[in-house]
N, C-alpha and C positions, 0 to 999 in steps of 0.2 A: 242520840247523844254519843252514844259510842263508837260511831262513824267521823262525828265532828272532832271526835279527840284524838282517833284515829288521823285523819288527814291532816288535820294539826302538828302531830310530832313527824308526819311524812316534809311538810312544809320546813320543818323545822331542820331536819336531817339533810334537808338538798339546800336548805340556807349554809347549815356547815358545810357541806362540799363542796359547795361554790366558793364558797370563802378559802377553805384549806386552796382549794384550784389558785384563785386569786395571788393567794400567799407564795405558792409556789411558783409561781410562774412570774410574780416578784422578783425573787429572792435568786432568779435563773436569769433573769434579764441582763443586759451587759448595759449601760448606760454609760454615755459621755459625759464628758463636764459641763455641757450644757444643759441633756437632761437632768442632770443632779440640780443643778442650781435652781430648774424651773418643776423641779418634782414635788407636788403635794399630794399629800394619800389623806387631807384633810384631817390629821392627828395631832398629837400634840408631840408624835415622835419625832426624835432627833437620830438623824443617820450621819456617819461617817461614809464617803465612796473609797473605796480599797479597789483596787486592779476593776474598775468598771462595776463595781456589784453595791447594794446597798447593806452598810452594814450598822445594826439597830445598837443604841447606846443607848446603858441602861439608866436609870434615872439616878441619878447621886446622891448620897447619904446627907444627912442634916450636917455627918462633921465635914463631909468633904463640900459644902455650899459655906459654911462658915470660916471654912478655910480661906474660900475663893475669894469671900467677901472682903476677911480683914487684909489680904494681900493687894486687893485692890482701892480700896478704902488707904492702904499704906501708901503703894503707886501714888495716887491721884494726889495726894496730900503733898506729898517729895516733890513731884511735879508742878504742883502751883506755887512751892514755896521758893523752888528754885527757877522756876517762868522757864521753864525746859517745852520746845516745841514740840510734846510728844503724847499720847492718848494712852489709854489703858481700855481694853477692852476685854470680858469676861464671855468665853462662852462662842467667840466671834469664828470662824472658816478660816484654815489656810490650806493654800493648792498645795497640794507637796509634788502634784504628778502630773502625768497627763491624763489618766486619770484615775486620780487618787485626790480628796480634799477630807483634811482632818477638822475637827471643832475641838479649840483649845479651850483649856480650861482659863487661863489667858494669857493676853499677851499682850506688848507695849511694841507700837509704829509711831513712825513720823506722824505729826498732824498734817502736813500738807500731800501726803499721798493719800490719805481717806478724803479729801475734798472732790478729789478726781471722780470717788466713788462712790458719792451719798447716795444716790437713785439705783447705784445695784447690790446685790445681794451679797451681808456680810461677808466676804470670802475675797482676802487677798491673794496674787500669785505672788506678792516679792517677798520677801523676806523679813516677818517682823525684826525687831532687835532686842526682845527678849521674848522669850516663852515661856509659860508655866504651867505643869502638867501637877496632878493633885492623883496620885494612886488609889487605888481602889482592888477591890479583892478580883477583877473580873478583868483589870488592865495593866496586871503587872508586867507580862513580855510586851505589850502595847506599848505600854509607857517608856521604857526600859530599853527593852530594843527594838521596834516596830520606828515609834519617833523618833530615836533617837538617830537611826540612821537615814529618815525621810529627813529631817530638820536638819543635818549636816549636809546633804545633797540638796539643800533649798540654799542654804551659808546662813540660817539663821544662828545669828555669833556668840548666843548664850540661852542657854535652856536648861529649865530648873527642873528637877524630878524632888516631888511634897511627898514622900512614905509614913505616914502618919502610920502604921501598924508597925515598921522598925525605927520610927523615933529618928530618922534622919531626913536632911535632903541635902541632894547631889546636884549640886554647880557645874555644867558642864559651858567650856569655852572652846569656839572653833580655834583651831591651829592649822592651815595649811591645809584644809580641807577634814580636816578630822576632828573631834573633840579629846578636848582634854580634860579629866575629872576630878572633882575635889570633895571629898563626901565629909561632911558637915552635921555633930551631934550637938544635943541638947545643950548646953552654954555654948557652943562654941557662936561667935559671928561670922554671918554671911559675909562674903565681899564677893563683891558683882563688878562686873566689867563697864557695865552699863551705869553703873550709880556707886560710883568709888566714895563719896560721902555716908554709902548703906551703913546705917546703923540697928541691925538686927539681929537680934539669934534664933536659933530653931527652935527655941522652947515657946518663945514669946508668938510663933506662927503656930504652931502643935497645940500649944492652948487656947488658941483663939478658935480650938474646934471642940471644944469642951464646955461652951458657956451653956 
């Protein structure tokens, strides 16, 4: 018996190794944008590609999914009411690089450029026309300044940063290559580039992560 339990925890110990091995040898790897796209480690993880490497995103709070939802639930509605040719997408790839592909939290494309690309894998290279990033305690220079200035070198023309821990969000519009900022508190209304009819304020988004 005490052999069997012995070679047991031996089994067990080369099963971690193998694994940490595994993990490491991951996490070193250099991958293209092709590998990324056709990479599965059979999980339920979601990665971001940064300068070639896989980089693991952590799973999102109940408020920051509630967030996601009512903003796109908002999208979708504006969208059909005004018959506007254009998708909303929560969650969906964009190429920022060559090889670099982030996962927004979302964002809103044409409809007729996702036709092109039903049979391949969520991940635009053009440039959505709006983006919406949802902060989090682990993606504040990510958010902040990582996309902000991948999303300006794509000409994505409006990109929203959700800070639900400081009660605001920041409206940013390309200019000439650069963004220009407008930071936005609790009454105050949004006004978007993209949806000059927006009738919202940041309270009414911020509490939509409280229910």
């Amino acid at each position: 018996m005490f052999n069997a339990q012995e070679s047991f925890k031996n089994q067990l110990k080369l099963i971690k190794k193998l694994l940490l091995i595994i993990m490491i040898q991951t996490s070193e790897k250099i991958y293209s944008f092709q590998d990324y796209c056709q990479y599965n480690d059979e999980s339920d993880n979601r990665y971001e590609l940064v300068d070639g490497k896989l980089v693991l995103m952590n799973p999102p709070s109940f408020q920051h999914l509630l967030i996601a939802k009512f903003l796109e639930s908002y999208f979708d509605n504006l969208i059909k009411e005004k018959s506007l040719p254009l998708l909303c997408f929560k969650e969906a790839g964009v190429r920022t690089g060559w090889r670099k592909s982030r996962i927004s939290d979302l964002y809103i494309i044409e409809a007729n450029t996702i036709q092109q690309l039903l049979n391949q894998s969520a991940i635009v290279d053009i440039p959505p026309l709006l983006i919406v990033e949802i902060v989090s305690p682990e993606s504040v220079t990510r958010d902040y300044r990582y996309k902000r200035s991948e999303y300006a070198a794509l000409g994505v023309n409006e990109y929203w940063i959700v800070d639900p821990k400081n009660e605001k969000i920041t409206i940013l519009l390309l200019e000439e290559g650069l963004y220009e900022e407008t930071v936005y508190h609790l009454s105050d209304t949004l006004v978007s580039r993209l949806f000059p009819e927006l009738s919202l304020t940041v309270n009414q988004v911020l509490v939509s992560g409280n229910r």
